[in-house]
N, C-alpha and C positions, 0 to 999 in steps of 0.2 A: 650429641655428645658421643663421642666415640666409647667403644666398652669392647668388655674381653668376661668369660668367665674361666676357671682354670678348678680342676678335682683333685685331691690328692687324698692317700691314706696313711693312719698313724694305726700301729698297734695299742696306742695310750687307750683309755678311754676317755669322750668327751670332757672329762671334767677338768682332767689335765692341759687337755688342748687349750681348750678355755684359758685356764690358767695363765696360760704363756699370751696369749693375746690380749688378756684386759692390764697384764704387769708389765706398763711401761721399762719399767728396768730393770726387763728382759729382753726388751726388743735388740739388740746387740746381743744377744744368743744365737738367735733365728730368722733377724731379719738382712739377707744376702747385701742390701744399699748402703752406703756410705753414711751414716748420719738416719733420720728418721726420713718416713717418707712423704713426698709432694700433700702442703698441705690441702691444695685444690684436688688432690685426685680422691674419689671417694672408693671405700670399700665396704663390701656389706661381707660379711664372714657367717655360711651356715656349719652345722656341727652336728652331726647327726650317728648315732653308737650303729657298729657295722660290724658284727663276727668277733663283739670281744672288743674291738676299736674304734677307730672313729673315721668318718668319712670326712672327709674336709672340702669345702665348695666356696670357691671365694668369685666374687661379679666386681667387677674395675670400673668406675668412669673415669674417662679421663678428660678433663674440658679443653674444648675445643683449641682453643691458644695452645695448649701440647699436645695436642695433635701429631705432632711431627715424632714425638716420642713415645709412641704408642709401643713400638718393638719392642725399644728397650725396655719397657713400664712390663711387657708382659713375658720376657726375660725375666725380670730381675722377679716376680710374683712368683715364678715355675720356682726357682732358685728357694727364695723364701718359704714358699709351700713344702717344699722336700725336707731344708733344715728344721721347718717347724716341726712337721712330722715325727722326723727323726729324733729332736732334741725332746721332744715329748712323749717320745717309748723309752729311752733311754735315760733319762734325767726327771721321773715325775719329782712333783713339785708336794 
């Protein structure tokens, strides 16, 4: 199974980052894709408090049959990881 990991930082603290990731209707705040994302593709999301913030560490698989979509899949996470970040220093919850 193909995979990617990707790091990003938020000045939030984890609690908030949290936040945004377990409340589905939020994910149109922060998530860069059209619609939700691939329901075959898995994501394991860590969260770990960094200088006040939060580190954010996310691992992608992607099954094999999208394969071919591996780029775009790790595009559009960069993308997501940053708005996450961002909307969660900016907007806590």
């Amino acid at each position: 199974m193909p995979s990617f990991a990707d790091t990003g930082r938020s000045a939030a603290p984890p609690e908030e980052v949290w936040k945004l990731l377990c409340d589905s209707s939020r994910l149109p705040d922060w998530w860069a894709g059209n619609g939700s994302p691939l329901s075959d593709v898995r994501f394991e999301w860590r969260l770990e408090a960094d200088n006040g913030g939060t580190r954010i560490d996310v691992l992608v698989d992607v099954p094999e049959e999208e394969a071919d979509q591996l780029e775009e899949q790790r595009d559009l996470i960069r993308a997501s990881l940053l708005r996450l970040a961002e909307v969660a220093a900016v907007a806590p919850l």
